[in-house]
C-alpha positions as CSV (number, residue, x, y, z in Angstrom):
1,X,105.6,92.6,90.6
2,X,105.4,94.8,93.3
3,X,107.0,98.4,93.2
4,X,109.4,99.1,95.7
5,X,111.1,102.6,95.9
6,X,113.9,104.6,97.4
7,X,113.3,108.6,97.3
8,X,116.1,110.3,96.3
9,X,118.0,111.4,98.8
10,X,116.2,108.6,101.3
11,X,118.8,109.0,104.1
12,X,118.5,112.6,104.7
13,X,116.7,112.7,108.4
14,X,114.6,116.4,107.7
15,X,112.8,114.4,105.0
16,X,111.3,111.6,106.8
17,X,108.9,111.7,109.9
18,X,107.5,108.2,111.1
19,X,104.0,108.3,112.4
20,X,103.2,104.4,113.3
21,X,105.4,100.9,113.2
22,X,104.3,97.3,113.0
23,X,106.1,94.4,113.3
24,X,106.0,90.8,112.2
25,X,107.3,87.9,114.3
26,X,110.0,86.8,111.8
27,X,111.4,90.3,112.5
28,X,110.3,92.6,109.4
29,X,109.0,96.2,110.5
30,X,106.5,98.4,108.5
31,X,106.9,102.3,109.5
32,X,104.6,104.5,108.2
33,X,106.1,107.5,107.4
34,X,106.1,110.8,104.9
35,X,108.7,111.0,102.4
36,X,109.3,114.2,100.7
37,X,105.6,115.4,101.4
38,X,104.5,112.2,99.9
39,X,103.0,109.1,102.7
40,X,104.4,105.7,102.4
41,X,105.4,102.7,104.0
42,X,109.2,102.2,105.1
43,X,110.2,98.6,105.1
44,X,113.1,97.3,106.9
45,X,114.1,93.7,109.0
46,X,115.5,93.4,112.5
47,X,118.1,90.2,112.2
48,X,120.8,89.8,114.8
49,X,120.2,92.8,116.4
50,X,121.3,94.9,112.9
51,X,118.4,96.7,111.0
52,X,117.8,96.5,107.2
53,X,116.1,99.0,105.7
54,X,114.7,97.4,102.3
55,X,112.8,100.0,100.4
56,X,109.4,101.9,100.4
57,X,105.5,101.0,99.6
58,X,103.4,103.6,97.5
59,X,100.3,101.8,99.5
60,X,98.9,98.9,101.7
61,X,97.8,97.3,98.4
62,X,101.5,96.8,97.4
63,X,102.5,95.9,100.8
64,X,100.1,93.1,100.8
65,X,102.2,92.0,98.2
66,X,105.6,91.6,100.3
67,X,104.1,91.2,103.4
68,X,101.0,89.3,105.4
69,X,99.0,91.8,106.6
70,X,97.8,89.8,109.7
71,X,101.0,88.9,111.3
72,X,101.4,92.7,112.0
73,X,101.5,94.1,115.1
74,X,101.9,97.4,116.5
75,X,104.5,98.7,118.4
């Protein structure tokens, strides 16, 4: 099972910078991003216009998990 994580507090702006964002064509985004002093992977869906944020990746090799690598592309 793949880990998927929310920092505590994850909605507080000063604590998360995005560096790079990929999308897939079904509408899921991948932001790379820094958390706390600690780099992860911010993944959220665009559906209808509204945007879900889902949860965090530790790393690619857990993304892989959720996610197929090659249908990124970056924005």
């Amino acid at each position: 099972m793949s880990r998927l994580w929310l920092p505590v507090p994850y909605t507080t702006p000063r604590n998360v910078v995005r560096m790079a964002i990929w999308r897939t064509p079904d509408g899921l985004e991948v932001a790379v991003t820094v958390v706390n002093n600690r780099p992860c992977l911010r993944i959220s869906r665009w559906h209808d216009g509204l945007h879900t944020f889902i949860g965090y990746c530790p790393d690619v090799r857990e993304l892989a998990k959720l996610v197929n690598l090659a249908e990124l592309v970056l924005v």
